[in-house]
C-alpha positions, 0 to 999 in steps of 0.5 A: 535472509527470507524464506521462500515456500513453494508449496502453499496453495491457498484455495481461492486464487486471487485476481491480478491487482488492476491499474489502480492498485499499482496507483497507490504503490508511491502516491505519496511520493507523486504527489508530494514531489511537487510540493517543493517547500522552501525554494530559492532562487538557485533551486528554480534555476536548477529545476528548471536546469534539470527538464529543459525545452524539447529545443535545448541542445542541452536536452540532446547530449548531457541529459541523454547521456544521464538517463542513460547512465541511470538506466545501466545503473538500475539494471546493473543493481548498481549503488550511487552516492548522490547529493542531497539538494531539497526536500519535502514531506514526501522524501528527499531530492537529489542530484544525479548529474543533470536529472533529479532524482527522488527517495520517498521517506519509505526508502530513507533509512539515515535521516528522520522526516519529523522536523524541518531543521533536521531536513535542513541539515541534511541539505548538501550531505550524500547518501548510497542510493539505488535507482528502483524505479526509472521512467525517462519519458515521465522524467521519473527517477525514484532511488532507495537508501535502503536497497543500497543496504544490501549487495549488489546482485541480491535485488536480482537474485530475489526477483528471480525466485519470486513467483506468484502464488509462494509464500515468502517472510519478509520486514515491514519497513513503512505503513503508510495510509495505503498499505504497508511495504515490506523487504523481501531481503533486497527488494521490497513489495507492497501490501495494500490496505485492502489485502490485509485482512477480511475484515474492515481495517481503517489504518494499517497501524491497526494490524502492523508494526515497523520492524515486524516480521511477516509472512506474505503471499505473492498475488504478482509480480513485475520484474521489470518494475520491480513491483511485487503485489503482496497479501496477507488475508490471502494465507487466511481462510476466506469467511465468506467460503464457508459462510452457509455451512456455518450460519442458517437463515432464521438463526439469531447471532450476536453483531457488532455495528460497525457503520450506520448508513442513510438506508440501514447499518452494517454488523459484524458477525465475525472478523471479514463477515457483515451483514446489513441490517436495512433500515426497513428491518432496524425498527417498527414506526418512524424515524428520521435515521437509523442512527436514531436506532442504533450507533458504531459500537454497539453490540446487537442480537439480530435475526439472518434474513437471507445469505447469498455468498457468491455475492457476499451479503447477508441480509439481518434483521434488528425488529424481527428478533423482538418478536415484530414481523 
């Protein structure tokens, strides 16, 4: 069950999630889709079954009627038992009368996506599923065997007590290289990787677990796909609002480098707070690249230069704390 806040009110309101944030929600699945492995003969006459020509009568009458009953599924928050027909590194394929239908190895809980022979032994056999995510004109079927864990109706009941802005527990149930996925008790939403700390986080799995429980904030929600925006950095204090009240220009402080560019290198100050040290403040004569002065990892005394915190920079110096001007 989760657990619902509604008077946290974190300080900075954060901005709704752009187009291209929702892109990466299932962009395993997309592409992955098309990458069928293994596929006979009766598969491609299946495929081929499945998104017949504009002139087919086919395409009038029995796929018609299948999308139909797919949507009265969906917005029913019916559970199917479907066929399972193929299968590739994204998730498994389905059989929904004349349509396929996808789920996404985020939204498998009965089989294992590590090896092949396991793949193919669950060729043929069915799962419960339910449609999340339903798009006739892009021929787009996207189904949950985990949604069909829960009662029928939770998925509805749980979309109508989220609201932007509360705080809600939830489970992570897949990292991905984007993000990670989170069950909100029936439905399930999406931390990307950027909305998981103020610092720099290159994967993930660097900051969760499958399994663990978490505390999120909802930044948007949108009911009629299903789709739920969430973040964890947002129910912690942005560095970046205190910044001047806590450094000062001419301070010396201690930073790890965490990347050496061709103009410069960037230092970690404190977790979500860097600054950079140009490549005209990292060392007095010539050198042909800042990584002949300093490398990932290591730790510095460097000298703050400027603070500018709407912009969010911070401006260090290397040379300047040797005594050089």
């Amino acid at each position: 069950m989760s657990s619902i806040s509604r008077h946290y009110q974190p300080a900075p309101a954060p901005p709704p999630p752009d187009d291209q944030y929702w892109e990466a929600l299932l962009a395993q699945a997309d592409e992955e889709a098309e990458l069928v492995e293994d596929v006979s003969e009766e598969d491609w006459d299946y495929l081929e079954r499945i998104d017949p020509p504009d002139n087919s009568p086919f395409h009038h009458t029995g796929v018609s009627t299948d999308w139909q009953t797919a949507e009265h599924a969906y917005t029913h928050d019916l559970t199917v038992q479907l066929v399972i027909v193929g299968y590739n590194r994204g998730g498994l394929l389905v059989e929904w009368n004349s349509l396929r239908g996808f789920v996404p190895t985020s939204q498998l809980v009965s089989f294992s996506m590590d090896t092949g022979e396991s793949l193919l032994r669950c060729i043929g056999t069915k799962l419960n599923l339910r449609v999340i995510e339903i798009n006739k004109d892009q021929n787009r079927l996207i189904l949950s065997e985990r949604a069909a864990q829960v009662q029928s109706g939770t998925r509805a009941k749980v979309l109508e007590n989220l609201k932007p802005g509360i705080t809600i527990q939830g489970i992570i149930t897949n990292i991905c290289d984007f993000g990670a996925f989170v069950d909100l008790g029936g439905i399930e939403g999406l931390i990307h990787i950027s909305e998981l700390s103020w610092g720099r986080v290159e994967h993930p799995a660097e900051v969760l677990n499958s399994g663990q429980t978490v505390t999120v904030y909802v930044m948007s929600l949108d009911k009629d796909a299903g789709r739920v925006a969430l973040s964890i950095k947002r129910l912690l204090p942005d560095p970046w609002a205190t910044v001047e009240q806590r450094y000062q220009v001419g301070q010396q402080v201690y930073g790890l480098i965490t990347s050496v560019v061709d103009f410069g290198a960037f230092a970690c100050l404190e977790e979500g707070l860097e600054g950079l040290i140009h490549i005209s403040e990292l060392a007095e004569g010539h050198f042909l690249h800042p990584r002949n002065v300093v490398r990932e990892g290591d730790q510095v005394t460097v000298r703050i230069l400027n603070i500018d915190s709407r912009a969010r920079r911070i401006g260090l110096s290397l040379r300047a704390v040797n005594g050089q001007n």
